[in-house]
Biopython code that builds the backbone (N, CA, C, O; Angstrom):
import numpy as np
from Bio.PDB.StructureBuilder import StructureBuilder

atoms = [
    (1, "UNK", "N", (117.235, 100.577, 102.142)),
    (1, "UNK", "CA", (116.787, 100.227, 103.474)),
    (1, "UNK", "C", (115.834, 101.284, 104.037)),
    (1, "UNK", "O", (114.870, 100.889, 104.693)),
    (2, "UNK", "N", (116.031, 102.664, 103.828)),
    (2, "UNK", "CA", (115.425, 103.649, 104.120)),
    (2, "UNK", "C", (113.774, 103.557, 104.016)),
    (2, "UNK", "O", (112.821, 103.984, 104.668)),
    (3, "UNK", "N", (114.036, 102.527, 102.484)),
    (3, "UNK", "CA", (111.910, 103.149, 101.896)),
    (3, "UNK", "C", (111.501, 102.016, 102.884)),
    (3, "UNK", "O", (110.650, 102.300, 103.726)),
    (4, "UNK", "N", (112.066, 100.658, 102.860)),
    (4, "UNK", "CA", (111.391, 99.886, 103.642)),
    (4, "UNK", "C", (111.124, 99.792, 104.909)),
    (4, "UNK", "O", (110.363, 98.887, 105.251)),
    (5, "UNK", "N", (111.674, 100.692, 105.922)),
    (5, "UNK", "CA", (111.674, 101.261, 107.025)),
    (5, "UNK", "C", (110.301, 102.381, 107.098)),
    (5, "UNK", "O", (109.291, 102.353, 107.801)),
    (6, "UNK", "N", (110.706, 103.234, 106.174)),
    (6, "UNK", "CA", (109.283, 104.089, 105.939)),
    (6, "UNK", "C", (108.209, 103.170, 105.505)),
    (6, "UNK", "O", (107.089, 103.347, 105.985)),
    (7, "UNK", "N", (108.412, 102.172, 104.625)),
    (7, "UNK", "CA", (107.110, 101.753, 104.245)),
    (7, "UNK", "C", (105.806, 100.979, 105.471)),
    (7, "UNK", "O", (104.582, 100.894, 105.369)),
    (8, "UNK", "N", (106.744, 100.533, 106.545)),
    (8, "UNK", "CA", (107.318, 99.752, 107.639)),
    (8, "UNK", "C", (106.121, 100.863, 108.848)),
    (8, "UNK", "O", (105.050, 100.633, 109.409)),
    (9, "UNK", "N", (106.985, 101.971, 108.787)),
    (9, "UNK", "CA", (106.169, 102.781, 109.622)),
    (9, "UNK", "C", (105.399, 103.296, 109.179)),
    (9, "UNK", "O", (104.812, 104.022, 109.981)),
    (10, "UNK", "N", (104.902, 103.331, 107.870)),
    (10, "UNK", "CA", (103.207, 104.003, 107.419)),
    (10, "UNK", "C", (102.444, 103.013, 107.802)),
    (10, "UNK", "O", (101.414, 103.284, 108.419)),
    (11, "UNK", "N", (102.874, 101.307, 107.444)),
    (11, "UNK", "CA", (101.811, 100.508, 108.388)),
    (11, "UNK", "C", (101.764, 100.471, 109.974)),
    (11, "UNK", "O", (100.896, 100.118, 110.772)),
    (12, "UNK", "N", (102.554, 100.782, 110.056)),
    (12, "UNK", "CA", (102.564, 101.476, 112.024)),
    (12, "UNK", "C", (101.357, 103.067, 112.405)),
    (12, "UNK", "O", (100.478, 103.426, 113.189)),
    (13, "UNK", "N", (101.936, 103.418, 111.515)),
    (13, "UNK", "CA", (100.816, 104.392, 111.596)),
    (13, "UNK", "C", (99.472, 104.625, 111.389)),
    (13, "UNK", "O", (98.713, 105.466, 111.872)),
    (14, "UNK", "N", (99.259, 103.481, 110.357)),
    (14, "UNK", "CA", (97.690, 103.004, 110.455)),
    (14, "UNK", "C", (97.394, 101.337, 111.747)),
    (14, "UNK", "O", (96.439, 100.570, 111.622)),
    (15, "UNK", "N", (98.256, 101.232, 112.602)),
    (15, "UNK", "CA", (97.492, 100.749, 113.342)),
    (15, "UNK", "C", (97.936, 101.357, 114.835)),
    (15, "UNK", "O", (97.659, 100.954, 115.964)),
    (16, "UNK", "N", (98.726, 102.475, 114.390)),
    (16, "UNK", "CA", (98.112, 103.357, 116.123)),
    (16, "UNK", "C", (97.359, 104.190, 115.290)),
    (16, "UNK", "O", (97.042, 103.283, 116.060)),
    (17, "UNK", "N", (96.941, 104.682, 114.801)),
    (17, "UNK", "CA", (95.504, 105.173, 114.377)),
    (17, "UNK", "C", (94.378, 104.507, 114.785)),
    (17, "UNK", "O", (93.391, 104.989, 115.342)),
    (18, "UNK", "N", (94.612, 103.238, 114.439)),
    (18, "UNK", "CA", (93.276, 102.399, 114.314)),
    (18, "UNK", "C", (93.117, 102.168, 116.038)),
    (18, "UNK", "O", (92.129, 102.566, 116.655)),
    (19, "UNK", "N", (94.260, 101.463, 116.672)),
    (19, "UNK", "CA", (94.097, 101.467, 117.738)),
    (19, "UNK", "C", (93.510, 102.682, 118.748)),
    (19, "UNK", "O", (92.679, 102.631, 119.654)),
    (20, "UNK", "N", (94.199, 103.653, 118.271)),
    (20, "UNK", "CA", (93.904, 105.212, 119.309)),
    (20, "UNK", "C", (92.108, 105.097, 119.257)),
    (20, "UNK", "O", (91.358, 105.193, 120.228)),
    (21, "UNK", "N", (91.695, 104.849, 117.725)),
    (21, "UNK", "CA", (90.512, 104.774, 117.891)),
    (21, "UNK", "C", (89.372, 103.581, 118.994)),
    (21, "UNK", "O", (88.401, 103.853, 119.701)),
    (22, "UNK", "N", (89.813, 102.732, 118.803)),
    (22, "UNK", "CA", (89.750, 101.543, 119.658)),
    (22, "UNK", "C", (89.983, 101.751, 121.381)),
    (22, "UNK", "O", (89.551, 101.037, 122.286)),
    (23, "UNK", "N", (90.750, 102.886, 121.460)),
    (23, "UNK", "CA", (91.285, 103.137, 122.936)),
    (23, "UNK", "C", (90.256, 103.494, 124.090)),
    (23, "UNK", "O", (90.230, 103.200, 125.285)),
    (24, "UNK", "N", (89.172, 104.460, 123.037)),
    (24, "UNK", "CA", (88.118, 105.418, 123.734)),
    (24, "UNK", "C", (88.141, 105.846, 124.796)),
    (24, "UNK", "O", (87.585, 105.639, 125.874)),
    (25, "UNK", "N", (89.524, 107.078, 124.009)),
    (25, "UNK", "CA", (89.739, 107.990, 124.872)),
    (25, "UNK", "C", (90.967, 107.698, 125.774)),
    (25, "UNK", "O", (91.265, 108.592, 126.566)),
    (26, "UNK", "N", (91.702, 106.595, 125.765)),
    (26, "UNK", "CA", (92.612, 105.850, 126.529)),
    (26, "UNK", "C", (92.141, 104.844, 127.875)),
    (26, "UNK", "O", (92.729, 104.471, 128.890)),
    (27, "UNK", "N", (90.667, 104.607, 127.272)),
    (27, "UNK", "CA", (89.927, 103.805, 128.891)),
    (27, "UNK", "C", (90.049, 102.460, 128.411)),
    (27, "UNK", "O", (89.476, 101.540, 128.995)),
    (28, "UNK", "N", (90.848, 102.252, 127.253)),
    (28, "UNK", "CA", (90.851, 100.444, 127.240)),
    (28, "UNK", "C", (92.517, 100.156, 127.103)),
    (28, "UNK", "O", (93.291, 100.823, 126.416)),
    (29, "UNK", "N", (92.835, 99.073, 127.875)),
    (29, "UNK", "CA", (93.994, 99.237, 128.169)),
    (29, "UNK", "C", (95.156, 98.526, 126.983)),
    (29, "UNK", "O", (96.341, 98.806, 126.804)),
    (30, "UNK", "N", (94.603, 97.892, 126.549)),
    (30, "UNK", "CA", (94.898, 96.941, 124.924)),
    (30, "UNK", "C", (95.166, 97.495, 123.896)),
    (30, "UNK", "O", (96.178, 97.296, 123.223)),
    (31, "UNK", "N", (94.143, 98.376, 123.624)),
    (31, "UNK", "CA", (94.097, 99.200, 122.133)),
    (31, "UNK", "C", (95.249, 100.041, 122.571)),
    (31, "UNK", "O", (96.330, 99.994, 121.985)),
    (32, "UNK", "N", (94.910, 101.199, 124.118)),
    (32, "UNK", "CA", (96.225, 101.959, 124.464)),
    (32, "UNK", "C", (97.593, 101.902, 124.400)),
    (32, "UNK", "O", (98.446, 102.705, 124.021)),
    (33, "UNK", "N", (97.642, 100.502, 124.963)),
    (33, "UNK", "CA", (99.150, 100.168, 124.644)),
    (33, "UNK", "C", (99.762, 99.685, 123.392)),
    (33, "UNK", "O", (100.926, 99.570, 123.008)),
    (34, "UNK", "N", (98.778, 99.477, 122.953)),
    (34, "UNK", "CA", (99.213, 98.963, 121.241)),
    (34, "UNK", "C", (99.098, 100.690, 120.277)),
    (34, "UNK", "O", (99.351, 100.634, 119.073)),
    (35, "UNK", "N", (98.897, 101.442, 120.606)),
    (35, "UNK", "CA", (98.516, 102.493, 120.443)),
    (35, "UNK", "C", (99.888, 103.394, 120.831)),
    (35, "UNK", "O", (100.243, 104.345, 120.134)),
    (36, "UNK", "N", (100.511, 103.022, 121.876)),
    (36, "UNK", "CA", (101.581, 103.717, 122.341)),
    (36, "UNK", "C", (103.208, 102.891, 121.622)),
    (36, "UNK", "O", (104.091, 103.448, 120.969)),
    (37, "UNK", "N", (103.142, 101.808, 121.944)),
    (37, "UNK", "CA", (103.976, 100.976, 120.727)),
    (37, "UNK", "C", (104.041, 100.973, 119.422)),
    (37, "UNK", "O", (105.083, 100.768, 118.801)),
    (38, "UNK", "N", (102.986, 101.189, 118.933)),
    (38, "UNK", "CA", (103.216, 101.654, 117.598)),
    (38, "UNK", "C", (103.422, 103.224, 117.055)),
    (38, "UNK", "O", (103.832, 103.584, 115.952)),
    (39, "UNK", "N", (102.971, 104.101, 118.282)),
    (39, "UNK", "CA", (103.048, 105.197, 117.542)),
    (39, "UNK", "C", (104.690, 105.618, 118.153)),
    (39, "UNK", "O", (104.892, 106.831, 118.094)),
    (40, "UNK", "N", (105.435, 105.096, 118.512)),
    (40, "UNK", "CA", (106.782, 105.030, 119.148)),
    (40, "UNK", "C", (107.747, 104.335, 117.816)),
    (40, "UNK", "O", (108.608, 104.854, 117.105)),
    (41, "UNK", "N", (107.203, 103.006, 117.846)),
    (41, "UNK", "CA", (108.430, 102.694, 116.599)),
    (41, "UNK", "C", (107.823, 103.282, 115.213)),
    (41, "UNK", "O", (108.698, 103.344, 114.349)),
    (42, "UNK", "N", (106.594, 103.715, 114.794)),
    (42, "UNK", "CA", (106.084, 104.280, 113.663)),
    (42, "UNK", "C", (107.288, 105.526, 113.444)),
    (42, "UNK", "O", (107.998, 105.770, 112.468)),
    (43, "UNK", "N", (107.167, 106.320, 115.054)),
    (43, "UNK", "CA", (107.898, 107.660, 114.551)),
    (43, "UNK", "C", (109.921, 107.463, 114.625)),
    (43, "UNK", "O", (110.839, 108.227, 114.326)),
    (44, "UNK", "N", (109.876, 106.233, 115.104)),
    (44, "UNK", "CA", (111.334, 106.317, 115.451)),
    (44, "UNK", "C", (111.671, 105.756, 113.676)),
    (44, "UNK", "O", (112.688, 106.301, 113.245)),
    (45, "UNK", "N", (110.926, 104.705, 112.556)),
    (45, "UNK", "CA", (111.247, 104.429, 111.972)),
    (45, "UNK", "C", (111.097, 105.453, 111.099)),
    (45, "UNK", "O", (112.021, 105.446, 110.286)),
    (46, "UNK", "N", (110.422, 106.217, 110.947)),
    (46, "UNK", "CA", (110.461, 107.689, 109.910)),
    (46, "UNK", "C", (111.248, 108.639, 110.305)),
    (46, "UNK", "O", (111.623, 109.476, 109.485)),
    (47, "UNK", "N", (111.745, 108.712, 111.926)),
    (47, "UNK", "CA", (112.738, 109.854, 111.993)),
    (47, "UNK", "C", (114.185, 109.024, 111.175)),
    (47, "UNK", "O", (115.023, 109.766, 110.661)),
    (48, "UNK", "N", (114.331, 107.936, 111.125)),
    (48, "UNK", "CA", (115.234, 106.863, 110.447)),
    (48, "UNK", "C", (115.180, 107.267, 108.848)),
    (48, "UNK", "O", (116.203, 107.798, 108.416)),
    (49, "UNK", "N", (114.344, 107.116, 108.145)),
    (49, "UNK", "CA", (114.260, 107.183, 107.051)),
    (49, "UNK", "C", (114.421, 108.591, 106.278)),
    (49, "UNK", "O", (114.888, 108.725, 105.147)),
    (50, "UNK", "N", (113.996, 109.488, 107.018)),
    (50, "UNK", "CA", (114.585, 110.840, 106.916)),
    (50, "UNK", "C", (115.471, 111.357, 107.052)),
    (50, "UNK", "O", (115.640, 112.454, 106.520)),
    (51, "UNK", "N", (116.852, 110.491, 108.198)),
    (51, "UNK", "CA", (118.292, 110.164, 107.431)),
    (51, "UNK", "C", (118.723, 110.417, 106.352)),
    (51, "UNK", "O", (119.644, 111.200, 106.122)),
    (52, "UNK", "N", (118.144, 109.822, 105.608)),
    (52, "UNK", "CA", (118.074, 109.445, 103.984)),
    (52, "UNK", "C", (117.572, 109.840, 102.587)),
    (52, "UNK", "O", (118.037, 110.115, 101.480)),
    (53, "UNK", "N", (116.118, 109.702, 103.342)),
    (53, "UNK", "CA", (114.960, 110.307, 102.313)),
    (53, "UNK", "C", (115.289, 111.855, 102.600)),
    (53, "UNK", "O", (116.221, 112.174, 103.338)),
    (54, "UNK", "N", (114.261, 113.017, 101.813)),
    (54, "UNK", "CA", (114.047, 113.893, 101.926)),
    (54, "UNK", "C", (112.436, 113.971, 102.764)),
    (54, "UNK", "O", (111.555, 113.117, 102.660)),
    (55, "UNK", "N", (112.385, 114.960, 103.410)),
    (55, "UNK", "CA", (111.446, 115.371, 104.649)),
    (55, "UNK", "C", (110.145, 114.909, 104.058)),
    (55, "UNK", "O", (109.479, 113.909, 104.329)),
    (56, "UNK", "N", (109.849, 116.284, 102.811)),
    (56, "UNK", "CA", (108.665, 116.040, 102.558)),
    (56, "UNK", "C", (108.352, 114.788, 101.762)),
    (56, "UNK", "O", (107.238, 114.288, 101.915)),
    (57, "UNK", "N", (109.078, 114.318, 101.062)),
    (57, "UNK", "CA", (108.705, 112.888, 100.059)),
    (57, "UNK", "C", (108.649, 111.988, 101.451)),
    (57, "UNK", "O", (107.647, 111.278, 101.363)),
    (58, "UNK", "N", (109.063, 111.842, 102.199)),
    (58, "UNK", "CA", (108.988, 110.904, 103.879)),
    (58, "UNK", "C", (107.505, 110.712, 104.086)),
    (58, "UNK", "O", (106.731, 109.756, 104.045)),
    (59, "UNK", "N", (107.388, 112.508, 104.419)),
    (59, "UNK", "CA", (106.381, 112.561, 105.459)),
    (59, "UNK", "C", (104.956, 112.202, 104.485)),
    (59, "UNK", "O", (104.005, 111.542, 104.906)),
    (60, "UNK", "N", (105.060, 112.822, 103.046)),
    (60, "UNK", "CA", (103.814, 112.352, 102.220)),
    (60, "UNK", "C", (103.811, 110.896, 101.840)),
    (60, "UNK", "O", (102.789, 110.409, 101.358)),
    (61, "UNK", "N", (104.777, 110.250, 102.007)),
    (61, "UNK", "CA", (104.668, 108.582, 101.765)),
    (61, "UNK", "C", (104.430, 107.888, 103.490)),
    (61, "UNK", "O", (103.996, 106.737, 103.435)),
    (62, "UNK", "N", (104.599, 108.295, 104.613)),
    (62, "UNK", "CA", (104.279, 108.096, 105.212)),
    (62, "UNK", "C", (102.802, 108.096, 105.674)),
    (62, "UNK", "O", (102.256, 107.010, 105.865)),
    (63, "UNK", "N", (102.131, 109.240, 105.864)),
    (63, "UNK", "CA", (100.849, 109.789, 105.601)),
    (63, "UNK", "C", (100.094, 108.934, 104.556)),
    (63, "UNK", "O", (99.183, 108.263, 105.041)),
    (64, "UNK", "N", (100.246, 108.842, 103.479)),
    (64, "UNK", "CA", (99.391, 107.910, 102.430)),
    (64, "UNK", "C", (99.376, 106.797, 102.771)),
    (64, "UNK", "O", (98.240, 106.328, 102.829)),
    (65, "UNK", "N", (100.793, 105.617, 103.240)),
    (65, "UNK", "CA", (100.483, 104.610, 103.645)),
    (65, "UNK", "C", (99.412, 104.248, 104.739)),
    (65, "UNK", "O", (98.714, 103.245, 104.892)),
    (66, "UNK", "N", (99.559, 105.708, 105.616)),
    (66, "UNK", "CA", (98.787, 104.877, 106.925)),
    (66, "UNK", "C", (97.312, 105.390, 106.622)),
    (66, "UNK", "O", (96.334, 104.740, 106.991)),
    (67, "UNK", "N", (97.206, 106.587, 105.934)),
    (67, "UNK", "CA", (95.857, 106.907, 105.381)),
    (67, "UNK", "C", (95.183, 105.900, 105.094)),
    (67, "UNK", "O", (94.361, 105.468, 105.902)),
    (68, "UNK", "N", (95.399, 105.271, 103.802)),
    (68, "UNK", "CA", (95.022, 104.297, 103.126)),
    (68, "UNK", "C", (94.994, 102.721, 103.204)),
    (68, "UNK", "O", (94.636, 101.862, 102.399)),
    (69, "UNK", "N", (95.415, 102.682, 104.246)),
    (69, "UNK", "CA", (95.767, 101.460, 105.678)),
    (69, "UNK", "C", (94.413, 101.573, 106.412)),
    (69, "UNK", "O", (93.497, 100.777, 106.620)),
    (70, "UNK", "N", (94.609, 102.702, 106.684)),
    (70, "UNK", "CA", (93.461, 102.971, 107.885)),
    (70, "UNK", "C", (92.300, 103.089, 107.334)),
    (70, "UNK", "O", (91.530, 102.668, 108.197)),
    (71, "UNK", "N", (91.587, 103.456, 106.274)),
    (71, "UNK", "CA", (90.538, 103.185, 105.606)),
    (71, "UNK", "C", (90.270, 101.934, 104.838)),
    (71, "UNK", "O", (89.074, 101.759, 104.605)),
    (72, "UNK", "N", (91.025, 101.087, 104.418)),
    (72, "UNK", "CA", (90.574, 100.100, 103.869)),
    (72, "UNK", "C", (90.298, 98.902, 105.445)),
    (72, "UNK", "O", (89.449, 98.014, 105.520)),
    (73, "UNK", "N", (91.208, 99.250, 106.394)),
    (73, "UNK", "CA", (90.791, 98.401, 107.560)),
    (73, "UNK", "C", (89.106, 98.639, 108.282)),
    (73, "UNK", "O", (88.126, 98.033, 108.715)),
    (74, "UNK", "N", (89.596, 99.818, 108.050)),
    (74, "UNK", "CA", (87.735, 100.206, 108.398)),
    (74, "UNK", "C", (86.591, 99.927, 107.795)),
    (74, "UNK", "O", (85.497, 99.609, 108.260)),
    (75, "UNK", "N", (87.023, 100.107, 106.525)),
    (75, "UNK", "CA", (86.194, 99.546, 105.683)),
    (75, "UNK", "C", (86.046, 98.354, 105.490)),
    (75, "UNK", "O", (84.901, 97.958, 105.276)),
    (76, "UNK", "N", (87.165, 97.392, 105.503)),
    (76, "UNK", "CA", (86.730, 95.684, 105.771)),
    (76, "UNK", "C", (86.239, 95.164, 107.303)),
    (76, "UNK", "O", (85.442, 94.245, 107.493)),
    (77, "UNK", "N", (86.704, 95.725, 108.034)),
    (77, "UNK", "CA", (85.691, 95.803, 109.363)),
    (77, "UNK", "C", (84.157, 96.172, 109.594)),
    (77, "UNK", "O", (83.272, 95.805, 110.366)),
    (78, "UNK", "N", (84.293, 97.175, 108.432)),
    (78, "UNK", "CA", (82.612, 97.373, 108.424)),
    (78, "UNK", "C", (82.936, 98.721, 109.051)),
    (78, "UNK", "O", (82.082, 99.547, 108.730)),
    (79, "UNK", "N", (83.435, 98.982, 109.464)),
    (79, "UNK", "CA", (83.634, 100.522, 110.726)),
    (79, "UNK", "C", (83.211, 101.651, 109.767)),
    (79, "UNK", "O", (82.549, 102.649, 110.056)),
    (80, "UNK", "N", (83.778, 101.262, 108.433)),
    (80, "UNK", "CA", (83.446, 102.239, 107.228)),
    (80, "UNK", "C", (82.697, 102.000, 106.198)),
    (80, "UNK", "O", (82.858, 100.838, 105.826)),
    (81, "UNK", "N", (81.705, 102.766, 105.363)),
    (81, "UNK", "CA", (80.605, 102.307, 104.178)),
    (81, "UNK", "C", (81.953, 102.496, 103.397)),
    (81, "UNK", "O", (82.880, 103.304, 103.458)),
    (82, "UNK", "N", (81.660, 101.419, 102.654)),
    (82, "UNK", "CA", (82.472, 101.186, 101.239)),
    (82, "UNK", "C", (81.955, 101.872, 100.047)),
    (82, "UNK", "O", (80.750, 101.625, 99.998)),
    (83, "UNK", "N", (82.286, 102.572, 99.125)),
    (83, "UNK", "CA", (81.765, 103.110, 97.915)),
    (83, "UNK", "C", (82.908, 103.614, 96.895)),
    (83, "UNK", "O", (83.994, 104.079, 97.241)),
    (84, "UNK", "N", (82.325, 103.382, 95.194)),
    (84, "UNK", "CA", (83.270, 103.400, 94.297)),
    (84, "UNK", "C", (84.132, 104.338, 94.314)),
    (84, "UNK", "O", (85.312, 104.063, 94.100)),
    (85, "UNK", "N", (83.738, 105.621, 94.567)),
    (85, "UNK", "CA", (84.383, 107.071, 94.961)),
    (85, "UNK", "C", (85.892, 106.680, 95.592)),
    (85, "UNK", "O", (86.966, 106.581, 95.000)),
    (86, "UNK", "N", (85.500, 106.452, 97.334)),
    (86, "UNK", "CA", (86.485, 106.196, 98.301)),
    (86, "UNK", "C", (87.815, 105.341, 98.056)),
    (86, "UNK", "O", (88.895, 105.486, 98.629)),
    (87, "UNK", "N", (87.385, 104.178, 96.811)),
    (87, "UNK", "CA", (87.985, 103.513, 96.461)),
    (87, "UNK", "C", (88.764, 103.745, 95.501)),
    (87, "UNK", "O", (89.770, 103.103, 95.200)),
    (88, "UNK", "N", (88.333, 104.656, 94.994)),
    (88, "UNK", "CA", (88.859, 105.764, 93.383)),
    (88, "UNK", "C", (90.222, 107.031, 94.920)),
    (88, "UNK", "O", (91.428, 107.277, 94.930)),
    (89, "UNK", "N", (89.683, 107.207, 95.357)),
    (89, "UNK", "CA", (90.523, 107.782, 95.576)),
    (89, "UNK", "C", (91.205, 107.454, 96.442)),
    (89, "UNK", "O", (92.080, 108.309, 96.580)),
    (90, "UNK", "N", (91.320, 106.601, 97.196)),
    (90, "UNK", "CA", (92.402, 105.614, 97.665)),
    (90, "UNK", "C", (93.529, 105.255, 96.697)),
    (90, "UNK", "O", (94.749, 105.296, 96.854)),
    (91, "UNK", "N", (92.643, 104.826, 95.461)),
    (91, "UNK", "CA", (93.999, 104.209, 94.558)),
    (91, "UNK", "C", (94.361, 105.368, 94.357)),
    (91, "UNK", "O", (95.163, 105.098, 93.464)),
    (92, "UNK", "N", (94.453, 106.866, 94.495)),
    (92, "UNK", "CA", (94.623, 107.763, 93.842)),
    (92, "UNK", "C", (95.772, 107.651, 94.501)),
    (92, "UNK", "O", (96.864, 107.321, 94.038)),
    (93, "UNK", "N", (95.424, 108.011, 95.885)),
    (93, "UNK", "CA", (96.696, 108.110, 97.004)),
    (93, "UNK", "C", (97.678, 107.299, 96.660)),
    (93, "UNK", "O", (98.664, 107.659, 96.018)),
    (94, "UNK", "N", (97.494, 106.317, 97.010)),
    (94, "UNK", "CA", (98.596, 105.006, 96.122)),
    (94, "UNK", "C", (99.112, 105.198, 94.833)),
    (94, "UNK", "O", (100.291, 104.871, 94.700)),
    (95, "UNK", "N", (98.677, 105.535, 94.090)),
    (95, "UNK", "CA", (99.415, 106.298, 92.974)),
    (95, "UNK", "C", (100.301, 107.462, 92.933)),
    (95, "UNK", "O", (101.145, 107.671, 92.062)),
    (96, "UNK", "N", (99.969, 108.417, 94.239)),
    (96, "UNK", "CA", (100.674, 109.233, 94.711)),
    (96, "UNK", "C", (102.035, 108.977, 95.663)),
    (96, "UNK", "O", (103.057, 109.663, 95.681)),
    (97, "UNK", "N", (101.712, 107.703, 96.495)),
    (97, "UNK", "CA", (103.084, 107.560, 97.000)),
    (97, "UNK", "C", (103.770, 106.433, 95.861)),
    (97, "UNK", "O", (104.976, 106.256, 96.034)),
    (98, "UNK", "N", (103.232, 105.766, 94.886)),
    (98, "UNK", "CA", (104.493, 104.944, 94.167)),
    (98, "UNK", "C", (104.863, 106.147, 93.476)),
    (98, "UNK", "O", (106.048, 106.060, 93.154)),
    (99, "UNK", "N", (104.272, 107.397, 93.058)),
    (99, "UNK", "CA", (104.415, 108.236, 92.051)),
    (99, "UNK", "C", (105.943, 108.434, 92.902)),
    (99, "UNK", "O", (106.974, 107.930, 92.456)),
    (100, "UNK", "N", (105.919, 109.083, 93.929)),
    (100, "UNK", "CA", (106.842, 109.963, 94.734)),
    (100, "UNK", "C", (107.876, 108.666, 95.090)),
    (100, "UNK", "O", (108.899, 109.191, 95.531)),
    (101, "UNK", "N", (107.969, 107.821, 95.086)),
    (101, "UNK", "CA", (109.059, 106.854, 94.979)),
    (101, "UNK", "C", (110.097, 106.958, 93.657)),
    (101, "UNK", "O", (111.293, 107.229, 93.545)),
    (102, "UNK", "N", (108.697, 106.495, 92.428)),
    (102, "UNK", "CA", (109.531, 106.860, 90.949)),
    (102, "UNK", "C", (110.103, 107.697, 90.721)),
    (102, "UNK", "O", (111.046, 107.479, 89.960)),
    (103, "UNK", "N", (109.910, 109.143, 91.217)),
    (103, "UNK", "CA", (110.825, 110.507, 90.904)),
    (103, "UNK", "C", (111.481, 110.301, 91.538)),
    (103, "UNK", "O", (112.455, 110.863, 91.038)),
    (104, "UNK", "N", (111.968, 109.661, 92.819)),
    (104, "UNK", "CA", (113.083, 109.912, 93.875)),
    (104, "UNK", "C", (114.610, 109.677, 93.317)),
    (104, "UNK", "O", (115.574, 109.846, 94.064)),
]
sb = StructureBuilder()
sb.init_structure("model")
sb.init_model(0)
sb.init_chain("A")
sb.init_seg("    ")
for serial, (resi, resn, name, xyz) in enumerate(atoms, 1):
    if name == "N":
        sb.init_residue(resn, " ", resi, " ")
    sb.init_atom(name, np.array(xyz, "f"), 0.0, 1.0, " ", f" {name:<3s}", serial, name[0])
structure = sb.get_structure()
């Protein structure tokens, strides 16, 4: 129950990211509050999972999900240039948090 809770709040964390960005600055009131809701249950579901998990395998599977959340949204939005590189190392990341699952 733990990973799916974390997995849960790394996509929380890439959309108060995305939102905070969207907020500009906190002058739009939509992105803000979606911005404040997610970054609320993002952290309540990782202080949850760290129950369980260990800190740092948490906090680096947390971090990668929303990393790599948050750039591919940008990038299918257009917000971000797409290139083979970015994409190479995206999957990298992703290889890094299933990696850190498999040892667990």
């Amino acid at each position: 129950m733990a990973w799916i809770v974390l997995v849960v709040s790394g996509v929380l964390e890439a959309v108060w990211a995305t939102a905070l960005g969207r907020s500009e600055g906190f002058s739009r009131l939509g992105p803000s509050i979606t911005f404040g809701v997610a970054i609320l249950l993002s952290m309540v579901g990782l202080a949850y999972a760290m129950r369980s998990l260990p800190v740092g395998t948490s906090y680096a599977v947390w971090v990668g999900i929303g990393a790599v959340l948050t750039v591919a949204y940008a990038m299918a939005t257009g917000d971000e240039s797409i290139s083979a590189l970015k994409i190479v190392f995206l999957v990298a990341i992703v290889g890094g948090v299933v990696g850190l699952k498999l040892v667990h």
